[in-house]
C-alpha positions in Angstrom: 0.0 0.0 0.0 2.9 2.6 1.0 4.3 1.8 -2.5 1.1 2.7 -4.2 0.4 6.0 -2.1 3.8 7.9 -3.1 2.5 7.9 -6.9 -1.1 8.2 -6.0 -0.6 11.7 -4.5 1.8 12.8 -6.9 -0.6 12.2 -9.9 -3.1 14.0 -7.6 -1.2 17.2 -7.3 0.0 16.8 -10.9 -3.7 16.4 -12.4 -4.9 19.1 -9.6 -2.5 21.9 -11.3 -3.0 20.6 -14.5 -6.7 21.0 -14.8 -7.4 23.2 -11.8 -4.7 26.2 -12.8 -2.9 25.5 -16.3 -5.8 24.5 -18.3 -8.3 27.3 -17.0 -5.6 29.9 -17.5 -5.0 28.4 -20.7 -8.6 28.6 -21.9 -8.9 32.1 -20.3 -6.2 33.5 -22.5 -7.5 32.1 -25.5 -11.0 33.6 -24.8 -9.5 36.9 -24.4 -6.9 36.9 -26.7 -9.7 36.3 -29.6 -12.5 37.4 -28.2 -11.9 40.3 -25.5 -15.2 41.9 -25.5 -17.4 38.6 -24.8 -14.5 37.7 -22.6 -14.8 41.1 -21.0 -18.6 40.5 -20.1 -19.8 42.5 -23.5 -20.7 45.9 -21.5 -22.4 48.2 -22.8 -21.0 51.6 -21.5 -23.2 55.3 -21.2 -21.5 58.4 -20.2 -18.7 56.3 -19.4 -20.6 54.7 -17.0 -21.7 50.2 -17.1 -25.0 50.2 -17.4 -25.3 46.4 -18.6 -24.4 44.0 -20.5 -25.1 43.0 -24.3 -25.1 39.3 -23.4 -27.4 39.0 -20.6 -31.1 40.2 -20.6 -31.6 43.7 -18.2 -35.3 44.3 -16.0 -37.1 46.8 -17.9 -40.9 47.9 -16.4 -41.7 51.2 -17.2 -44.1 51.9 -20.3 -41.9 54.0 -21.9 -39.3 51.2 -22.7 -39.2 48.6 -24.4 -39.9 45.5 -22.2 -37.3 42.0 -22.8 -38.1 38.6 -22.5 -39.0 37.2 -19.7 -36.5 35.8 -17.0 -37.0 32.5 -15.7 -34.4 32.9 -12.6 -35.7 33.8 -9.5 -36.2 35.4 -7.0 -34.5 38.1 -9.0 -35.1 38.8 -12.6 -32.1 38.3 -14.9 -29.9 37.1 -12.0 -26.9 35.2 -14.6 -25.6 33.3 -11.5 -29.7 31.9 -11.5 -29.1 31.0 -15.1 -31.8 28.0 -16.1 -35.4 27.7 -17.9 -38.6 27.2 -16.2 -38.9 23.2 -17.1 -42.2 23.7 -17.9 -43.6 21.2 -20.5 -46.0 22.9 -23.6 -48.5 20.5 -22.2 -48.3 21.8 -18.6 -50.9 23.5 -16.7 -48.8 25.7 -14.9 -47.1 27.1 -18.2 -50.6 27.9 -19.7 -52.0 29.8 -16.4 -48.5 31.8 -17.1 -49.2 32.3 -20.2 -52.5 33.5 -20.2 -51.4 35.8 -17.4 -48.9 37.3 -19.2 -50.8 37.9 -22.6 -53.7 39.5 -19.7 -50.9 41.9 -18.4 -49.6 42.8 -21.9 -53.3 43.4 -23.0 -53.8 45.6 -19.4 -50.4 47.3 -20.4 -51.6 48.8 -23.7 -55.4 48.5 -24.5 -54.7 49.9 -28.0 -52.3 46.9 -29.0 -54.3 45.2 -32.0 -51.4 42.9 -33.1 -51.2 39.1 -31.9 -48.5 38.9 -28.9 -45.4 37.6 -30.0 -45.0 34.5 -27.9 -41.8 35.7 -26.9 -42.9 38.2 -24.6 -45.1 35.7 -23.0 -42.3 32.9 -22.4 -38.7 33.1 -21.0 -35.9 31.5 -22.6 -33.8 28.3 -22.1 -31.0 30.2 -20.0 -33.4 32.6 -18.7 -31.3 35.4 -19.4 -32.0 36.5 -23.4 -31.2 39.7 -24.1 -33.0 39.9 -27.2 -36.9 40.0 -28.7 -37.9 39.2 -31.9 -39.0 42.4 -34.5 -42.7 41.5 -34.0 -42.1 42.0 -30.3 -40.5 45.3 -30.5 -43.2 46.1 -33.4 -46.0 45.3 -31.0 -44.7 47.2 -28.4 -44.2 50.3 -30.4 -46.9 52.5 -30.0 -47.3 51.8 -26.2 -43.6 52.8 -25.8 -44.0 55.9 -28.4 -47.3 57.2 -26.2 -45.2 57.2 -23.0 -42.5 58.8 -24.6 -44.7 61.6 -26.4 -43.2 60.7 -30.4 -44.2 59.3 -33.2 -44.4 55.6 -33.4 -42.8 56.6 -36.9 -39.9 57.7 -35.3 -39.9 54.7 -32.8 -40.3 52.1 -35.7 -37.0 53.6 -37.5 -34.8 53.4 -33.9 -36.4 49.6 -34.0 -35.4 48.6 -37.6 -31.6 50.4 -37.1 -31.6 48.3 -34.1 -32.2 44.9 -35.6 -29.6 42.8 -36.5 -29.9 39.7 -39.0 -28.7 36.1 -38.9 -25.6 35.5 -37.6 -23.5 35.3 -40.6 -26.5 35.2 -42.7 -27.9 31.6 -42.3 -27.8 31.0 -37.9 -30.8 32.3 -36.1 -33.2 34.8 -36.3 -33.2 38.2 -37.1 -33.0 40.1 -33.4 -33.1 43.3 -31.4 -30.8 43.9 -28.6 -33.2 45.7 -25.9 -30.7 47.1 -24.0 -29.1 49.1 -27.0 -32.8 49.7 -28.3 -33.8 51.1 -24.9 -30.5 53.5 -24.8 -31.3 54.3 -28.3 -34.4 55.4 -26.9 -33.1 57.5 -24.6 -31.4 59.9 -27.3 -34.6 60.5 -28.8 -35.6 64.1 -28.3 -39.1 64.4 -27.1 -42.0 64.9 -29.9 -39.7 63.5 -32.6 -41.4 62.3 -35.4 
């Protein structure tokens, strides 16, 4: 046995730096070496001030923005160390009561709102955490935002199409708007511009 423990802990140590401190550093490097924003955490910066990441979805409420997806982690919304999706099946009961909840709030939200709700605004994502709503949920939640804000949903519909991006590299995905940026965007927008 005392011939077998001299080797045993030396491979422990050995493996322990190995994967525990070279091959994270490693992998690190790499990350930031090629990609140093993402690596960085992808802020988005205003006034040279953080105010949130591209990456990871941000708790919008008031009218006059434009409201994300919904976050799955909880108790706090858009908590990334919370990162995970509700589990709920399409078949389950507790999704649909959810559901129709949500479509019920959206409806309360903006009376107005003739379009079908996107069922993105009424479902979270897989991580919890998406950053991003489709165009037909920024487009259905144009003129509520543009009321609140006193412009034209014209002028609010431009900032929304600027603001989407395509498929990644032209074939992956869906086209996408970033509702941090578009909310920021939002922000520039002089009162009564049409």
């Amino acid at each position: 046995m005392k011939t077998l423990l001299r080797p045993m802990l030396s491979l422990f140590v050995v493996l322990s730096v190995i994967t525990g401190l070279v091959y994270p550093m490693v992998v690190t490097g790499i990350g930031r070496a090629a990609f140093p924003r993402e690596a960085a955490g992808s802020l988005v910066y205003k006034d040279g001030k953080a105010v949130g990441s591209s990456l990871i979805g941000q708790n919008f409420d008031e009218p006059k923005y434009f409201w994300g997806r919904l976050s799955a982690t909880s108790p706090n919304p858009n908590d990334a160390s919370a990162s995970g999706g509700s589990n709920f099946g399409p078949l389950n009961p507790a999704l649909t009561d959810a559901v129709k909840a949500r479509i019920a709030a959206l409806r309360d939200a903006d009376p107005d709102a003739q379009l079908p709700v996107p069922a993105d605004l009424v479902t979270a994502s897989g991580s919890g955490l998406d950053p991003e709503i489709s165009p037909a949920a920024a487009e259905y939640q144009i003129a509520r935002v543009a009321r609140a804000r006193g412009v034209s949903p014209d002028a609010v519909r431009a900032l929304v199409a600027r603001s989407t991006q395509g498929r990644q590299w032209g074939i992956f995905g869906e086209p996408r708007v970033n509702v941090l940026t578009l909310n920021l965007g939002l922000d520039e927008l002089p009162r009564g511009a049409v």
